[in-house]
Backbone as CSV, one residue per row, in Angstrom:
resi,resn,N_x,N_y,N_z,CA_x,CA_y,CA_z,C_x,C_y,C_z
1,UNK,0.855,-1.172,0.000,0.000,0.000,0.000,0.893,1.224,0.000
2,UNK,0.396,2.589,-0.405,1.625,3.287,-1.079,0.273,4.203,-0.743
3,UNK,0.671,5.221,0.034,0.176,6.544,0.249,0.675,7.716,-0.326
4,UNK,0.342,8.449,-1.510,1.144,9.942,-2.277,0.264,11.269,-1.910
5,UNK,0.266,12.338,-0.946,-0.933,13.270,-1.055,0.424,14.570,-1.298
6,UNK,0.992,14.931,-2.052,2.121,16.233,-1.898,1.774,17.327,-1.991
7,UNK,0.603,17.576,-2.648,-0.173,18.856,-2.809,-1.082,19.118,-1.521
8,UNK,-1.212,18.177,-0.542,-2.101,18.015,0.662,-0.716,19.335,2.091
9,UNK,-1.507,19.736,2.668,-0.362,20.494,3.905,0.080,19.254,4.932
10,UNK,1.262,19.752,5.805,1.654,18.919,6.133,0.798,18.282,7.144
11,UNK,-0.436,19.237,7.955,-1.689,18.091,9.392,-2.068,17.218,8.412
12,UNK,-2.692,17.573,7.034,-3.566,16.544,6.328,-3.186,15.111,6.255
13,UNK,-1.414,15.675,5.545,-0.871,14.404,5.523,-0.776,13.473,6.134
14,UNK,-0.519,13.777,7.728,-0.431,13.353,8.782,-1.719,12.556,9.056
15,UNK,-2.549,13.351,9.131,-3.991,12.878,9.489,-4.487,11.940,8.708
16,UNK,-4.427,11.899,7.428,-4.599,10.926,6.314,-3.672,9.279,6.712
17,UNK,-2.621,9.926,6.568,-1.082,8.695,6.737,-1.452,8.231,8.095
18,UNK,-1.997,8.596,8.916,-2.100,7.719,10.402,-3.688,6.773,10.160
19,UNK,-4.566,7.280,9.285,-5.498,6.597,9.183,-4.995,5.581,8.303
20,UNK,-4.723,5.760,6.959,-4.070,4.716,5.675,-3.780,3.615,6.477
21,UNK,-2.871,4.197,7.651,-1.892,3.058,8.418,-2.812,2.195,9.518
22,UNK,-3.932,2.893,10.364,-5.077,2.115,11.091,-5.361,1.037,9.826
23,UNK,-5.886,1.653,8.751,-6.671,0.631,8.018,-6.017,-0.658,7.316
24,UNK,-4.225,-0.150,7.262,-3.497,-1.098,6.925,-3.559,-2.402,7.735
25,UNK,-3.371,-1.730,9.124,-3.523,-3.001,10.361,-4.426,-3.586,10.599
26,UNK,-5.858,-2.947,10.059,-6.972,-3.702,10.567,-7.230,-4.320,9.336
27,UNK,-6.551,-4.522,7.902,-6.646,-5.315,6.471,-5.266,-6.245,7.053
28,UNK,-4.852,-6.552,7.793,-3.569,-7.056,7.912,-2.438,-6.734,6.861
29,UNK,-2.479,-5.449,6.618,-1.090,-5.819,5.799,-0.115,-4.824,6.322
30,UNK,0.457,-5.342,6.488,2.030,-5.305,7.355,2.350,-3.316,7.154
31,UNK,3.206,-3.018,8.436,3.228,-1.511,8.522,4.207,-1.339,7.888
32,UNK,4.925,-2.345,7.816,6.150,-2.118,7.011,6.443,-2.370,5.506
33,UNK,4.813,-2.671,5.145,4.798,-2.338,3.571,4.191,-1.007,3.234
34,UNK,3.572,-0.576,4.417,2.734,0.607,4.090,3.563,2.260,3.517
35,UNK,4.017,2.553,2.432,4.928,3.291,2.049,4.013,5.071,2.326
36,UNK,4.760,5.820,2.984,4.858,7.021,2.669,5.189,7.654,2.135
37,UNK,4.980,8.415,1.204,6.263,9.338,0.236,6.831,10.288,0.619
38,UNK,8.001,10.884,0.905,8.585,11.552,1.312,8.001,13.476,1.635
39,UNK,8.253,13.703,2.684,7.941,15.192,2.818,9.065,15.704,3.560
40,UNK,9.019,16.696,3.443,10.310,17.305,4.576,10.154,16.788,5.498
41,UNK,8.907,17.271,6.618,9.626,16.653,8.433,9.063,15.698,8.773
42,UNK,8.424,14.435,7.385,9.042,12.827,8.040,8.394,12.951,8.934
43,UNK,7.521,13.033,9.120,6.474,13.168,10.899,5.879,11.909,10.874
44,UNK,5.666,10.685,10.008,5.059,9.661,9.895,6.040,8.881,9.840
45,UNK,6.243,8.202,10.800,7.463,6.940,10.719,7.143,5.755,10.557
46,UNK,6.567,5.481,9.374,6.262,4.320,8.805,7.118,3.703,8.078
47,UNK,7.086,4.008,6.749,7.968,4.327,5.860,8.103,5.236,4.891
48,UNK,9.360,5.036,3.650,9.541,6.367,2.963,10.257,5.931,1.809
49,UNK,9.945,6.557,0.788,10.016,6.685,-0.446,11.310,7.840,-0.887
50,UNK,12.244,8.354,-1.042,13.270,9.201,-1.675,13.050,9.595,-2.849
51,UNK,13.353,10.765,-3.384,13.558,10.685,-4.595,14.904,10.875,-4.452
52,UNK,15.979,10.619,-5.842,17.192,10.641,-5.712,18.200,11.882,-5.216
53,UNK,17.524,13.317,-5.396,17.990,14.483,-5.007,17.349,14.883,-3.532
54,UNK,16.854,13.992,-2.776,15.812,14.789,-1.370,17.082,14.372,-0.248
55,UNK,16.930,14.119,0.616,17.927,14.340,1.730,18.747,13.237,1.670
56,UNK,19.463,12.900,2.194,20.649,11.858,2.008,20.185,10.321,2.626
57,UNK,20.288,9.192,1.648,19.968,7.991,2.357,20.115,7.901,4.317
58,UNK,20.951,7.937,4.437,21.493,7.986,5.693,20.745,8.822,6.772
59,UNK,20.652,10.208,5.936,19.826,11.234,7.271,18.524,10.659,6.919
60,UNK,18.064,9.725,5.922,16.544,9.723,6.182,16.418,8.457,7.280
61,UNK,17.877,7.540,7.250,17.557,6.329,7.811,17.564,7.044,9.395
62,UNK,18.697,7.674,9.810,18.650,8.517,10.964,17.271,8.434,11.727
63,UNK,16.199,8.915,10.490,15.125,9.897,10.803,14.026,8.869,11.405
64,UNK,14.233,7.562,10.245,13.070,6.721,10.581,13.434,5.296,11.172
65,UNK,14.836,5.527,11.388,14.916,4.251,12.317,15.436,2.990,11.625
66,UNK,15.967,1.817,11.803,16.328,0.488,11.009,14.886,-0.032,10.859
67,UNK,14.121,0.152,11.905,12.936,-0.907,11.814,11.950,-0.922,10.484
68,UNK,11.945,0.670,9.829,11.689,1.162,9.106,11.747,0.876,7.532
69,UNK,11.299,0.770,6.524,11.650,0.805,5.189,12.032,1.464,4.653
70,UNK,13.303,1.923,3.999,13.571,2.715,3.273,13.761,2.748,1.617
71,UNK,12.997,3.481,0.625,13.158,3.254,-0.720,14.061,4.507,-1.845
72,UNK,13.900,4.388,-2.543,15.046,5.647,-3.059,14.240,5.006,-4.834
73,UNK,14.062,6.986,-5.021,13.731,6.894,-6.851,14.531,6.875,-7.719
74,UNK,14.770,6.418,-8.619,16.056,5.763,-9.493,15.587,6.121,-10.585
75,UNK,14.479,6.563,-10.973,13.839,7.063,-12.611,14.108,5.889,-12.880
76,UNK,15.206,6.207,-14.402,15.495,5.604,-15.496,16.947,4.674,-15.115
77,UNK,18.009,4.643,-14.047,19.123,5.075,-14.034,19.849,3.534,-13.020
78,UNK,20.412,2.978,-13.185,20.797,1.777,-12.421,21.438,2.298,-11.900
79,UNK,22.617,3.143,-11.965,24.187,3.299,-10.815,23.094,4.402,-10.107
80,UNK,22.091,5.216,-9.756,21.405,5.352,-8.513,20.578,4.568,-7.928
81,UNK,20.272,3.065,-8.024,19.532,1.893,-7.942,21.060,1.213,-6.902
82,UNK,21.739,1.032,-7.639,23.439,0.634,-6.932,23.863,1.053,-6.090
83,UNK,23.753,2.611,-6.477,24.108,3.518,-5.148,23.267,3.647,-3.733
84,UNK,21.907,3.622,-4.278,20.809,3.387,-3.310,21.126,2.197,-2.349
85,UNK,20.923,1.029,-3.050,21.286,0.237,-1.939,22.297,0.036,-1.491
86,UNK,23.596,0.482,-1.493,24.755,0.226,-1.445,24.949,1.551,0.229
87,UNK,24.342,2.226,-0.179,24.043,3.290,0.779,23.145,3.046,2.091
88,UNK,22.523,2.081,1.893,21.362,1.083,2.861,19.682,1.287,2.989
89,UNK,19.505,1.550,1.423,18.108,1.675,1.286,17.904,0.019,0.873
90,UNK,16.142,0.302,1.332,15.678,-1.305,1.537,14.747,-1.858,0.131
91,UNK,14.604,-0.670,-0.994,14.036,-1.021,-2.097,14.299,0.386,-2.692
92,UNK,14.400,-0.200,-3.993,14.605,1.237,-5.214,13.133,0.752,-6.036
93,UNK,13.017,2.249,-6.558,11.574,2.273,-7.629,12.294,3.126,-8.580
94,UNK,11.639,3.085,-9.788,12.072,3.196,-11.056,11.017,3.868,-11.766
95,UNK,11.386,4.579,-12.511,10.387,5.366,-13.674,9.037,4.892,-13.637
96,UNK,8.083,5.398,-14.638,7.042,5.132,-15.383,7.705,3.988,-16.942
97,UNK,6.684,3.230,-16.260,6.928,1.827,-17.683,6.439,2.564,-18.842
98,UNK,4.842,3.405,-18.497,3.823,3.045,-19.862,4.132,5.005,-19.563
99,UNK,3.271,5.281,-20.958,2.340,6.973,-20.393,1.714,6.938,-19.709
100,UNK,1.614,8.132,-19.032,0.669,8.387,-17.524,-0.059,9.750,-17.364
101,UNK,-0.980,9.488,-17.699,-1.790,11.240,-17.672,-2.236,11.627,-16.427
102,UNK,-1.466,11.035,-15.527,-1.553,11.428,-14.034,-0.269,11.821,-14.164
103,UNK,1.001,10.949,-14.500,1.826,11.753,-14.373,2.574,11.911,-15.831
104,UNK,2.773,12.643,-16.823,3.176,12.991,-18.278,4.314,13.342,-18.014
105,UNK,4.652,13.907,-16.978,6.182,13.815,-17.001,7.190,13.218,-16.726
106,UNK,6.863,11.976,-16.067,7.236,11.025,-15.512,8.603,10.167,-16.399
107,UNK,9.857,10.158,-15.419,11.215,9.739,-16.493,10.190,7.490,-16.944
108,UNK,10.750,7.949,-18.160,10.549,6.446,-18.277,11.770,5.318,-18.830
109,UNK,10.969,4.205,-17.886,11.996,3.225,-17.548,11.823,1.871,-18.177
110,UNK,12.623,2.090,-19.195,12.671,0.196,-19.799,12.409,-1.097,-19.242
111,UNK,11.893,-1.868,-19.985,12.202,-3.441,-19.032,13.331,-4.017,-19.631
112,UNK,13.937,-3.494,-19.822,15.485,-3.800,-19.576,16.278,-3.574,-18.581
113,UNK,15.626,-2.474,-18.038,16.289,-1.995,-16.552,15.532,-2.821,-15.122
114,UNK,14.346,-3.309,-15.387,13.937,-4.454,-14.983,15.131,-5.715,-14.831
115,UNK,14.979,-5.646,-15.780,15.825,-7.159,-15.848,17.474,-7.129,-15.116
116,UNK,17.958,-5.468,-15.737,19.663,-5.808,-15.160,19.180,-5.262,-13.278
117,UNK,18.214,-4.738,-13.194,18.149,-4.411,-11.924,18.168,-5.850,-10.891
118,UNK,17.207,-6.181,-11.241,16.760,-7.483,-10.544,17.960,-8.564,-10.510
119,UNK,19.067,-8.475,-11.561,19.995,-9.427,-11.682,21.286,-8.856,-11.107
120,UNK,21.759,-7.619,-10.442,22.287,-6.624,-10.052,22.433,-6.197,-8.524
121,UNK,20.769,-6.243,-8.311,20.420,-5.720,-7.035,19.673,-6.908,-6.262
122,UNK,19.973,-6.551,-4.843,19.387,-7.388,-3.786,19.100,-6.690,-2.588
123,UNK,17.706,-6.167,-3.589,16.749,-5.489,-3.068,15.367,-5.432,-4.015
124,UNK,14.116,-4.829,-3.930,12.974,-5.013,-4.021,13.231,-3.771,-5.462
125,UNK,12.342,-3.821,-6.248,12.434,-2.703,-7.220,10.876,-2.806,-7.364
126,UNK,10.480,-1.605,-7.861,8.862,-1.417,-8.145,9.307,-0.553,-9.456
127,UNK,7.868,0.175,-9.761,7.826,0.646,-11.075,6.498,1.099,-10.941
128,UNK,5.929,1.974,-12.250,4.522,2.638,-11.916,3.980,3.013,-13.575
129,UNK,2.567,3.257,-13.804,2.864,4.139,-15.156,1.397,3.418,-15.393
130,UNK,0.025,4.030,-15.711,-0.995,4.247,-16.155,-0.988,2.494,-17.457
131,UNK,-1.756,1.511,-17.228,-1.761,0.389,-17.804,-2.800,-0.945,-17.002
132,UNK,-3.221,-1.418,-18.042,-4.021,-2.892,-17.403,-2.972,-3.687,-16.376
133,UNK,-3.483,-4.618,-16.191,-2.697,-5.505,-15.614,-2.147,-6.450,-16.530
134,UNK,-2.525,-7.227,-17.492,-2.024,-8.059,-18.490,-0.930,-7.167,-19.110
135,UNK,-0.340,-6.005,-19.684,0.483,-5.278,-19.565,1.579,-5.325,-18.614
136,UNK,1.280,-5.681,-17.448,2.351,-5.529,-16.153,3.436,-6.618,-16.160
137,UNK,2.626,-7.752,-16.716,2.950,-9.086,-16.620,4.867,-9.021,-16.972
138,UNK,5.278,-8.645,-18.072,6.487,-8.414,-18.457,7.446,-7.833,-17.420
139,UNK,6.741,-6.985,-17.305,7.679,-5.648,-15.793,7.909,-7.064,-14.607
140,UNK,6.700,-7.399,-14.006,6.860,-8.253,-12.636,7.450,-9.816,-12.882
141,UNK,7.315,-10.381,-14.405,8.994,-11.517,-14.656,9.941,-10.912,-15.097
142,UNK,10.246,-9.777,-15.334,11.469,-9.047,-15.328,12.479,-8.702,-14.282
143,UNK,11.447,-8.821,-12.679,11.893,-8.491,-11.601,11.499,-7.336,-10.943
144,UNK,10.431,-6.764,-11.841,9.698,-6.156,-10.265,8.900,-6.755,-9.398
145,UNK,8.683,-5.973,-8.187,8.350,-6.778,-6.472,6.866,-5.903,-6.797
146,UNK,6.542,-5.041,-7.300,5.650,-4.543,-7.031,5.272,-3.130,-7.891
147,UNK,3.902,-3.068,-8.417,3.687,-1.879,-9.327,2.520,-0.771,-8.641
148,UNK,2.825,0.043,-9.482,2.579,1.627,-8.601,1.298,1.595,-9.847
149,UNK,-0.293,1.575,-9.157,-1.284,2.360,-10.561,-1.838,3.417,-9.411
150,UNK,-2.706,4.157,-10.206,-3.594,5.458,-9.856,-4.758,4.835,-10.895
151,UNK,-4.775,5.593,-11.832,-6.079,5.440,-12.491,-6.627,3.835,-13.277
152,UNK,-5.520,2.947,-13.404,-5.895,1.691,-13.715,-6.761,1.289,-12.757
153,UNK,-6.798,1.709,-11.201,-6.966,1.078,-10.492,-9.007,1.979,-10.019
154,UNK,-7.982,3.088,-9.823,-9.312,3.627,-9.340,-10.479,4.630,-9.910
155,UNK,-10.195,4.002,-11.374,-10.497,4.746,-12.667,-11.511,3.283,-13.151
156,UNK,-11.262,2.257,-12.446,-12.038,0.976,-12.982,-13.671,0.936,-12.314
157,UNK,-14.074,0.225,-13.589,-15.470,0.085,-12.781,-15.536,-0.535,-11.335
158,UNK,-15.460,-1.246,-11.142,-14.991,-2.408,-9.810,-13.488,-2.386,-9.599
159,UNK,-13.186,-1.268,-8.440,-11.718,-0.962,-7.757,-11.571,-2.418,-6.918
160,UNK,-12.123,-2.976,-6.387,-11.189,-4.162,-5.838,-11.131,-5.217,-6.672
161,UNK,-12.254,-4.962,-7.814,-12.093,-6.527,-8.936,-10.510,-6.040,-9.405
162,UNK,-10.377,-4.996,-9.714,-8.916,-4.196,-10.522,-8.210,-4.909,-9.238
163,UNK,-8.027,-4.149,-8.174,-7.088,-4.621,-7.549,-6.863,-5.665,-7.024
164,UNK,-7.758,-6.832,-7.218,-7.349,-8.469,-7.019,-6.648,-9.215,-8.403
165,UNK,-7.217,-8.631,-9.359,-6.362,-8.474,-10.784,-5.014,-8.185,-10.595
166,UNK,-4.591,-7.488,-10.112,-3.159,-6.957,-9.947,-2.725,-7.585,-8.939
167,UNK,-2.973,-7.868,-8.118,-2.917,-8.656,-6.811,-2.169,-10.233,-7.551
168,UNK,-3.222,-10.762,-8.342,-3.138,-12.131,-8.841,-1.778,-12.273,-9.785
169,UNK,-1.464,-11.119,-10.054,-0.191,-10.829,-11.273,0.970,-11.763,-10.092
170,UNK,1.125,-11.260,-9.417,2.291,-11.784,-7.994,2.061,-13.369,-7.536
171,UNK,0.925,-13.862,-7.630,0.327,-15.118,-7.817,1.186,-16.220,-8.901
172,UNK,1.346,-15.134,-10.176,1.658,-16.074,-11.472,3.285,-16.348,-11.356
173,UNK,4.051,-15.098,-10.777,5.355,-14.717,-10.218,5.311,-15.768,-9.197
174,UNK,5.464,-16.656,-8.353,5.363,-16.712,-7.109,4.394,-17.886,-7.054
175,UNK,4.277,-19.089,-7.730,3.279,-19.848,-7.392,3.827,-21.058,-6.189
């Protein structure tokens, strides 16, 4: 589960991210998958998301503790995927696969970088980018752990039929 509100002030966030996280625990899924995306003062110590220019691996681990998850954005780019974990982040994420009219500007990332990532790194890689799920299929045997939607998901007629769909992708990975 992956919480993004950046345009939200920082109580909202807060207020939002402590509920996300009630509802995580009472769906059982683990606090330590529950991702935050990064804001300046980190007031939610769950977990956290980097982008590659925001504060330094280290001062964020400082911030949120070992117990914590830490991820780092890598766009397009493996030697910050390398560097990331090498630095002691606990998963790198990577560009937009597809176009995304949520996000159009979004760096995009080959499944090729899938593939040398996953064969490279030993750590978790995700990925994101406006697409079905039969689409994904390539990205998650390539070696992603996990994909980032917005409107595939909650743009569908039936949001949990979508998201047991995507759910089941990790099923085919993983039997």
């Amino acid at each position: 589960m992956q919480y993004r509100n950046k345009s939200a002030n920082a109580a909202l966030r807060r207020e939002q991210s402590v509920a996300l996280l009630a509802l995580c625990r009472e769906a059982r899924v683990p606090s330590s998958s529950t991702t935050i995306w990064g804001w300046p003062e980190r007031s939610v110590r769950t977990a956290c998301t980097l982008a590659a220019n925001d504060i330094s691996i280290a001062a964020a681990r400082a911030q949120l503790g070992e117990d914590r998850l830490l991820g780092v954005s890598c766009y397009d780019r493996l030697d910050l995927a390398l560097a990331a974990r090498e630095a002691g982040a606990d998963y790198v994420a990577f560009g937009s696969a597809f176009p995304s009219a949520t996000k159009p500007e979004a760096t995009r990332a080959p499944l090729s970088l899938y593939r040398e990532a996953s064969a490279r790194l030993d750590s978790r890689s995700s990925r994101s980018g406006a697409s079905r799920p039969k689409t994904r299929m390539p990205f998650i045997e390539a070696g992603a752990d996990a994909v980032a939607v917005i409107s595939a998901l909650f743009d569908a007629p039936d949001i949990e039929a979508a998201a047991r769909s995507f759910s089941r992708l990790f099923d085919k990975k993983n039997p």
